[in-house]
C-alpha positions as CSV (number, residue, x, y, z in Angstrom):
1,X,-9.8,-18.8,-4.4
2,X,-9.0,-15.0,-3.3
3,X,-7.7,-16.9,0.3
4,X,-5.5,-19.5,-1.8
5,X,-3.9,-16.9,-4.4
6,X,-3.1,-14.3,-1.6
7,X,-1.6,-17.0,0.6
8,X,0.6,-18.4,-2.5
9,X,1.8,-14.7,-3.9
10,X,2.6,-13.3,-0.3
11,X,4.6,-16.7,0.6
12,X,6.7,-15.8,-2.6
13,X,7.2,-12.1,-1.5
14,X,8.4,-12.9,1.9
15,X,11.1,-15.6,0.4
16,X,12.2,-13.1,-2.1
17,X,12.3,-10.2,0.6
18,X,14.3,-12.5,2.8
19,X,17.1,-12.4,0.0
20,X,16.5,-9.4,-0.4
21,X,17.5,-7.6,2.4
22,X,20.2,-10.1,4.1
23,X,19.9,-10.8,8.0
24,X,23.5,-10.0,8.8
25,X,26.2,-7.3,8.3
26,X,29.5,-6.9,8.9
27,X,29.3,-3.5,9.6
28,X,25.7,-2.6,10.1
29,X,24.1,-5.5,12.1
30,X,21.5,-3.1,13.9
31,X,20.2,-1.1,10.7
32,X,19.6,-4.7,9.3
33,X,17.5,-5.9,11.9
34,X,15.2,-2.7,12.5
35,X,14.6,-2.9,8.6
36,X,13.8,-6.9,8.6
37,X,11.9,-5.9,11.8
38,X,9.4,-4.4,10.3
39,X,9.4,-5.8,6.8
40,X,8.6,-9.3,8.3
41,X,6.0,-8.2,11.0
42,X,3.0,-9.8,9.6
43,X,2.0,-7.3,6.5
44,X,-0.5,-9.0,4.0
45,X,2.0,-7.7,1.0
46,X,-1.7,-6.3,-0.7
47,X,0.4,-3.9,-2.9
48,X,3.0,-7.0,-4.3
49,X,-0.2,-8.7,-4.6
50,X,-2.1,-5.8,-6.8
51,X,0.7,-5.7,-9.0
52,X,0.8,-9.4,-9.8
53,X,-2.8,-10.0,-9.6
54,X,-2.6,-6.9,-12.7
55,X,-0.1,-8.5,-14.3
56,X,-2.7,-11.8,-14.5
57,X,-5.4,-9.8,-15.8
58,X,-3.5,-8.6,-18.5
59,X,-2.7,-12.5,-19.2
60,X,0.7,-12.5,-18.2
61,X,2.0,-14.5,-15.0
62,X,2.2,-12.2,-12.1
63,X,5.0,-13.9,-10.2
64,X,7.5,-13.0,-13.1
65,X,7.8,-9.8,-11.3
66,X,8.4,-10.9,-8.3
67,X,11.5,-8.2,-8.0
68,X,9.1,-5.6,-8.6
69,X,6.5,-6.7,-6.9
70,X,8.7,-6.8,-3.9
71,X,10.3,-3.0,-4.2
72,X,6.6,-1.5,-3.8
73,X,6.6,-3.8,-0.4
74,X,9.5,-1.9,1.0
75,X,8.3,1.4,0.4
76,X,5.1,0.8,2.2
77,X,7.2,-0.5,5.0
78,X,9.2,2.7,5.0
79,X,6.4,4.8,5.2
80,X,4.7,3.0,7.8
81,X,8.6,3.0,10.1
82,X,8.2,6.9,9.0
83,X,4.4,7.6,9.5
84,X,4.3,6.2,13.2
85,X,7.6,8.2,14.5
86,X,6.9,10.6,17.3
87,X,6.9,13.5,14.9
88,X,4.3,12.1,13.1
89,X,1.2,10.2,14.0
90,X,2.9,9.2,16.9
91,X,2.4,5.8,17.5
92,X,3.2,3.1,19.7
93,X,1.8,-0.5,18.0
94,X,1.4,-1.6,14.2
95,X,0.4,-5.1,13.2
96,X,-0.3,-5.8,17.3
97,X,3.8,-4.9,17.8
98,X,5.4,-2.0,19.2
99,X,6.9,-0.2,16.0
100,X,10.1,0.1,14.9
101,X,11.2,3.5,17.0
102,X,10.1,1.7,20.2
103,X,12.4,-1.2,19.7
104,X,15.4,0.8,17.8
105,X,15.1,4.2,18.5
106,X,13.9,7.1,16.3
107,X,17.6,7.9,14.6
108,X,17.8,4.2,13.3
109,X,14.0,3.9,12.6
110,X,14.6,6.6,10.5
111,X,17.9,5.2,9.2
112,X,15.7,2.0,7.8
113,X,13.1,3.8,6.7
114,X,15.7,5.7,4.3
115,X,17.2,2.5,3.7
116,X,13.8,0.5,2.4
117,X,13.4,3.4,0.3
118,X,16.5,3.5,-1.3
119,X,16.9,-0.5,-1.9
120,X,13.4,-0.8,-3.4
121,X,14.7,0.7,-6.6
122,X,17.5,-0.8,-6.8
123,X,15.0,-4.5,-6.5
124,X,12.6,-2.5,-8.8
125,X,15.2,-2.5,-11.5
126,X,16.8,-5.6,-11.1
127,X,13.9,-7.1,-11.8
128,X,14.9,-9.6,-14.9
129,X,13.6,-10.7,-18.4
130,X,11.8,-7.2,-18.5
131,X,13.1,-4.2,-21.3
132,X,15.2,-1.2,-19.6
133,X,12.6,0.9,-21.0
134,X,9.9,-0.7,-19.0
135,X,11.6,-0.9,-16.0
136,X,12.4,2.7,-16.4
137,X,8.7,3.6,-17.1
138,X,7.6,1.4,-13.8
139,X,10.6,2.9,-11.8
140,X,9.0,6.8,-13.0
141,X,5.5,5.2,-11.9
142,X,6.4,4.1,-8.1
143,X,8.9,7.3,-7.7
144,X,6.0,9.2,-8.7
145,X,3.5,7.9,-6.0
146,X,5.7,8.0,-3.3
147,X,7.4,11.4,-3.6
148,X,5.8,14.8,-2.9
149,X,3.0,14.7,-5.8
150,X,2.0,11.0,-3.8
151,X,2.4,9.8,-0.7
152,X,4.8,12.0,0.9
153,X,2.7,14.8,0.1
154,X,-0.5,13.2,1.2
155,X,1.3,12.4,4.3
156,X,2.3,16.2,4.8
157,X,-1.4,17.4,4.2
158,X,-2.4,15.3,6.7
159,X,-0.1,16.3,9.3
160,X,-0.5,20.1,8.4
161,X,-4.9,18.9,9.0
162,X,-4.9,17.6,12.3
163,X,-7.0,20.0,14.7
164,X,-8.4,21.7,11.8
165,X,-11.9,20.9,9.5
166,X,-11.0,19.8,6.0
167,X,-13.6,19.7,3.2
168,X,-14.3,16.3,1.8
169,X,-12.5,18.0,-1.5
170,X,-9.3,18.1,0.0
171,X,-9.4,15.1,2.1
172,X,-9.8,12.9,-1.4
173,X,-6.8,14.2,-2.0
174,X,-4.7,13.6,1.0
175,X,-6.2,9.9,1.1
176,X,-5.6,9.6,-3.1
177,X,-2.5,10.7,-2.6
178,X,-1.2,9.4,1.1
179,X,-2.6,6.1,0.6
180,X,-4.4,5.8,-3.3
181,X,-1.1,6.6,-4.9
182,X,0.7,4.0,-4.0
183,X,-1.9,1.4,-5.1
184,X,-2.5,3.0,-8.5
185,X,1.4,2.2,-9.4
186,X,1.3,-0.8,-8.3
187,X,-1.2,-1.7,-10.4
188,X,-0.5,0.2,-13.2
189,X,2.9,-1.3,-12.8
190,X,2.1,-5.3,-13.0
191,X,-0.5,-3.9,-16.4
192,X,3.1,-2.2,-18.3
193,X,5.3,-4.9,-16.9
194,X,2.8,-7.4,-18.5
195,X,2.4,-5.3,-21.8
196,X,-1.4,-3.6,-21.2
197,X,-3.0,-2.4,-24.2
198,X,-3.8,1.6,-23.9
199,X,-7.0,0.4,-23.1
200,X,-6.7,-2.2,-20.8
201,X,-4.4,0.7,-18.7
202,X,-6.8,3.2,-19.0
203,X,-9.7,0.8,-17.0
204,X,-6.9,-0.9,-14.5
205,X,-6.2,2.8,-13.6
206,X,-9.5,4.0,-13.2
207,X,-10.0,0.2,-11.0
208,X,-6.8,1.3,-8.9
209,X,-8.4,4.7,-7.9
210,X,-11.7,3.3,-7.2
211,X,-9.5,1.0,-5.3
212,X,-7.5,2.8,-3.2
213,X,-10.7,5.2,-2.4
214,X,-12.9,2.1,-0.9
215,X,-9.7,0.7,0.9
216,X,-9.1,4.5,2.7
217,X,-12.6,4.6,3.3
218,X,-13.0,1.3,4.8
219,X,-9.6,1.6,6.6
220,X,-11.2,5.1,8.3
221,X,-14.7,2.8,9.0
222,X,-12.5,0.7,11.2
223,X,-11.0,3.1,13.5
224,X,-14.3,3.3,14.6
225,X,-15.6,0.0,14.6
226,X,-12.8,-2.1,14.7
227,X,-10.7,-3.7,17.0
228,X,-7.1,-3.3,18.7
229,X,-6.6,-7.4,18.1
230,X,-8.1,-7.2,14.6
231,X,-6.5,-3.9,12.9
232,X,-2.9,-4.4,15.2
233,X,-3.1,-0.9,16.4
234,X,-5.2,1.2,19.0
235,X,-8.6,2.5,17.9
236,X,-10.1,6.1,18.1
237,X,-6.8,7.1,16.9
238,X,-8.1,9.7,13.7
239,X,-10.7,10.9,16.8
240,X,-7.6,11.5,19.4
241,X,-5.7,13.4,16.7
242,X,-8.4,15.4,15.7
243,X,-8.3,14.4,12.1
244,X,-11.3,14.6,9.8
245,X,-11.8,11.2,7.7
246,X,-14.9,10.1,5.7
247,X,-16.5,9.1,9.5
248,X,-16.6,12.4,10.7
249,X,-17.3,14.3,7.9
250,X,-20.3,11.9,5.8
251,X,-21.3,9.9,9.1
252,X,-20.4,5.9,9.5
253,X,-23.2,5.4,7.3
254,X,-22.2,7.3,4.7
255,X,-18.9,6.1,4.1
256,X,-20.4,2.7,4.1
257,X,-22.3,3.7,1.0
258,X,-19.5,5.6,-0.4
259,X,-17.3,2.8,0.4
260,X,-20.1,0.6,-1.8
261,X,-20.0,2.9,-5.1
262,X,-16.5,2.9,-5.1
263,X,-16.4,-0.8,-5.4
264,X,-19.1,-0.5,-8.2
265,X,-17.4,1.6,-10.0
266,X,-13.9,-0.5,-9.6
267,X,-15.8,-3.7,-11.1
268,X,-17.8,-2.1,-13.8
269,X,-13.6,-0.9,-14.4
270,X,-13.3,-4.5,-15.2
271,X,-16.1,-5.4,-17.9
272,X,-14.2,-6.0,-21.0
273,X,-11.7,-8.7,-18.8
274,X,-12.4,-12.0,-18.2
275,X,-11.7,-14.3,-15.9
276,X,-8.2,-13.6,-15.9
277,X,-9.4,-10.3,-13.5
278,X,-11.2,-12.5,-10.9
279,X,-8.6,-11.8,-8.1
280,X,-9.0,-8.2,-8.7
281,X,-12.9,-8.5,-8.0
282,X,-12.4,-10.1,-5.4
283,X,-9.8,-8.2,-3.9
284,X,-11.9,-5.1,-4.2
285,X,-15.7,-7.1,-2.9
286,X,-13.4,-8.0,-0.3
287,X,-13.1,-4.6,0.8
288,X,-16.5,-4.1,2.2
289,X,-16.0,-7.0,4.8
290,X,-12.3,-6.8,6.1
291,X,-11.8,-6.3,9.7
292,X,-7.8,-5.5,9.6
């Protein structure tokens, strides 16, 4: 069921993205084609997914935001064009492809990056048959996460940490806020596009934390463990760069059982939903096995 419904909601993302961000320009051919380069090389659109798998739980229909489902997709593409520039982590391969700045250059990867950014809220709200209050509240929610409170400011942690030892307090943050933040809008997002009660918020936050904290764990547990043809990207990169992740500072096996209470506590998140929430168990039990 988890294979079928992922399969179905990121076939709808990647039509909508294809209108979304046109293939030619008159003026501005290149730009175009570093952005569509990397917004089409082979993401699993988990984020779009989260928000209309949290837009089901709250009985709604997910795919009516498809717009806004879409906008959180282009930001995560902007900050992975941003996050693998030479200035920052440096690196040569995402999703087993060279990255943008090896195939455009650093000034235009930058230049899409920018541009993915910009257009998401613009897609965000556009997004129709939803109240301009709401989009505004969802628009505030996905600014917040990805400014300097959320990702970017995760992302700058991290890149002021590298060579030095970090306590497991502050790297919760960086990962809540580099990598967790962006999850917890998006599913916070599909609950108040789809009318959540206070309530069902309040636990579909608290699921979208515990979330984002097995998904960072997990993703660190494969840069030791995984694979270059699996994960798309070399291995041993966190260990290169001298960065401290949940490996190095609880051992593999204890991120492996930090990785399993943090899915315990995202379902038990989920008690008072139904059957509507499935997708989001699964997503999350999925967690413990992925290999990419």
């Amino acid at each position: 069921m988890l294979k079928q419904y992922c399969s179905e909601k990121a076939e709808l993302v990647d039509a909508s993205l294809k209108q979304l961000v046109p293939a030619e320009h008159a003026y501005a051919q290149v730009l175009f084609d570093s952005m569509r380069y990397s917004l089409f090389a082979g993401g699993k659109r988990l984020r779009p997914i989260l928000l209309m798998a949290a837009a089901d739980a709250v009985g709604a229909a997910g795919s009516n935001y498809l717009q806004a489902a879409c906008s959180l997709e282009m930001i995560h593409t902007y900050s992975l064009i941003h996050d693998d520039l030479p200035a920052m982590d440096d690196d040569d391969y995402r999703r087993g492809k060279p990255t943008n700045h090896i195939v455009y250059g650093e000034g235009m990867a930058i230049l899409a990056g920018d541009a993915l950014l910009t257009a998401a809220f613009e897609v965000c709200l556009s997004q129709p048959g939803v109240q301009p209050a709401v989009l505004l509240e969802v628009a505030k929610e996905v600014a917040r996460a990805a400014g300097a409170v959320g990702m970017v400011g995760g992302q700058a942690v991290d890149l002021l940490s590298e060579g030095k030892t970090l306590d497991a307090q502050t790297l919760q943050f960086m990962h809540q806020a580099k990598t967790g933040a962006l999850f917890r809008a998006s599913i916070r997002s599909g609950a108040i596009l789809a009318g959540a009660s206070a309530a069902q918020l309040e636990n579909l936050t608290i699921y979208a934390e515990q979330f984002g904290l097995a998904f960072q764990i997990t993703d660190d547990i494969l840069d030791v463990v995984g694979t270059q043809e699996k994960i798309g990207k070399p291995v041993g990169s966190d260990v290169r760069n001298h960065k401290a992740t949940y490996v190095t500072i609880y051992s593999l096996e204890g991120a492996n059982q930090l990785a399993q209470q943090a899915v315990d506590r995202a379902l038990a998140s989920l008690q008072d939903f139904g059957s509507e929430a499935d997708i989001l168990r699964s997503l999350v039990k999925h967690l413990l096995n992925r290999d990419s």
